[in-house]
Legacy VTK file of the C-alpha trace (Angstrom):
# vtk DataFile Version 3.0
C-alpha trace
ASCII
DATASET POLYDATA
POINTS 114 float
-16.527 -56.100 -35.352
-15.164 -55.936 -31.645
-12.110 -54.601 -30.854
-9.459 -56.660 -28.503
-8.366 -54.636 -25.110
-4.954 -55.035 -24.174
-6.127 -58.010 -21.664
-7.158 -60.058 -24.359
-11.012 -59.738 -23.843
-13.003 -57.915 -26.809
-15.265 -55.013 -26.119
-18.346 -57.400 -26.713
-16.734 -59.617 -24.068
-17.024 -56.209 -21.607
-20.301 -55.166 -22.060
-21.685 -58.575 -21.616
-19.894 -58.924 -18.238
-21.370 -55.234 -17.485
-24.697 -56.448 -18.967
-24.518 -59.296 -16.687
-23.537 -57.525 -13.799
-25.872 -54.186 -14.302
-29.057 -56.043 -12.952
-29.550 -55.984 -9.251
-31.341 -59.296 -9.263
-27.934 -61.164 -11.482
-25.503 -58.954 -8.844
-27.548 -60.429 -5.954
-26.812 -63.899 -7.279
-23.480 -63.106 -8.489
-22.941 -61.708 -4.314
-24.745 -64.983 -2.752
-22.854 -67.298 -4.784
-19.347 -65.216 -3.407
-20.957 -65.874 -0.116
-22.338 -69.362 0.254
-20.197 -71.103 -2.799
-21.947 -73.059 -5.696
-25.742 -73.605 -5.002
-28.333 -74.912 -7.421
-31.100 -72.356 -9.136
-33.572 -73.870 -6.457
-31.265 -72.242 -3.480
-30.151 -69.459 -4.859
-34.362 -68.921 -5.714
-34.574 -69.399 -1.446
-33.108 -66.594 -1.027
-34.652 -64.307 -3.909
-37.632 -61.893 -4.379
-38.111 -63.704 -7.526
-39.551 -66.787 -9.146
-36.727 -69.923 -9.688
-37.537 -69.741 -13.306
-36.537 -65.844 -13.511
-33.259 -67.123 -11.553
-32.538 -70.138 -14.139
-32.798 -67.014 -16.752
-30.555 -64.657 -15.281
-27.896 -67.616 -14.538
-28.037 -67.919 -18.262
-27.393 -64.438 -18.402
-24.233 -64.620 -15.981
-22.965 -68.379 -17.649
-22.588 -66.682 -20.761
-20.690 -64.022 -19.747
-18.582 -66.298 -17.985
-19.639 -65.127 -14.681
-20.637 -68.174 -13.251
-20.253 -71.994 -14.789
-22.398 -74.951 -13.923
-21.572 -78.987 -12.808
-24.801 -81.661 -12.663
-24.409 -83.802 -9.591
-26.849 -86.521 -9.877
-29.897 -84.912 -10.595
-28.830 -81.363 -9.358
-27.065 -78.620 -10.804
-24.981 -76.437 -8.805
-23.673 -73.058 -9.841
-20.411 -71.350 -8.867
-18.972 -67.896 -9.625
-15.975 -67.863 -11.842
-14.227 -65.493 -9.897
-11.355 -64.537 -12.623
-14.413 -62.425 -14.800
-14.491 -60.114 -11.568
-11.070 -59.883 -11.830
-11.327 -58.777 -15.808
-14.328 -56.747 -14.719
-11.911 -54.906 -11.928
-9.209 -54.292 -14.001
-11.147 -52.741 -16.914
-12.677 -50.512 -13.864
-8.606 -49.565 -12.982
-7.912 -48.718 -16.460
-10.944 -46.449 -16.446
-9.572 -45.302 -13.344
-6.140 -44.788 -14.044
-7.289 -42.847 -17.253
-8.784 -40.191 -15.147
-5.723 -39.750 -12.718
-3.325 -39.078 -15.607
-6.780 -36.179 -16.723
-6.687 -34.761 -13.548
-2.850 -34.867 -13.302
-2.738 -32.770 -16.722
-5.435 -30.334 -15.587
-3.744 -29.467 -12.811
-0.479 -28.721 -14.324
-2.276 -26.141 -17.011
-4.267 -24.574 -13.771
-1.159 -24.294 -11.238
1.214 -22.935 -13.962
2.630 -19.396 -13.341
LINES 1 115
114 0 1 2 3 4 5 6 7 8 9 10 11 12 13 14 15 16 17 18 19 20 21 22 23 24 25 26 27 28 29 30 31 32 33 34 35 36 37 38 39 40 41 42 43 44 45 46 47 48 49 50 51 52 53 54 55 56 57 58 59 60 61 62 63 64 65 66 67 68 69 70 71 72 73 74 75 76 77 78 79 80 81 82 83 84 85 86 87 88 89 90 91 92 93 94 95 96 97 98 99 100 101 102 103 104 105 106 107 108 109 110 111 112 113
């Protein structure tokens, strides 16, 4: 059973946006579709060291963590980022942060008392 965070998202919902982004072929797409706006698998395989099939898989990967989302025009379909998942994936990274500023803050006061 997964636990709800204070911003709504479950822990399940976190590591599948860190699964997502924790491959350096999914972050390249994820940083060419910031870039260049919504592409289809074909362009964003242009660009790629990989095959257009292994980039249909890992924009599976990133649609179901709600990284990116996907319209058909005609007979293409484009990808785009879904930027607010960034945003969710930023502010776990703050809390994370914030967490270890109050640690250090403590520490300190035990190490610089008289």
């Amino acid at each position: 059973m997964s636990k709800t965070s204070r911003s709504g998202s479950t822990d399940g919902d976190v590591e599948d946006l860190f699964f997502a982004l924790g491959d350096r072929h999914r972050l390249s797409v994820v940083r060419t579709l910031r870039a260049r706006g919504a592409l289809s698998a074909t362009m964003l395989a242009d660009d790629a060291i990989v095959t257009r099939q292994a980039i249909v898989k890992h924009l599976r990967i990133l649609e179901r963590a709600g990284l990116v989302s996907h319209q058909r025009r005609g007979r293409e379909v484009l990808y785009a980022l879904e930027a607010r998942r960034l945003d969710e994936a930023r502010t776990f990274l703050d809390g994370i942060s914030a967490g270890w500023d109050r640690a250090i803050t403590r520490l300190r006061r035990l190490v610089e008392e008289p």
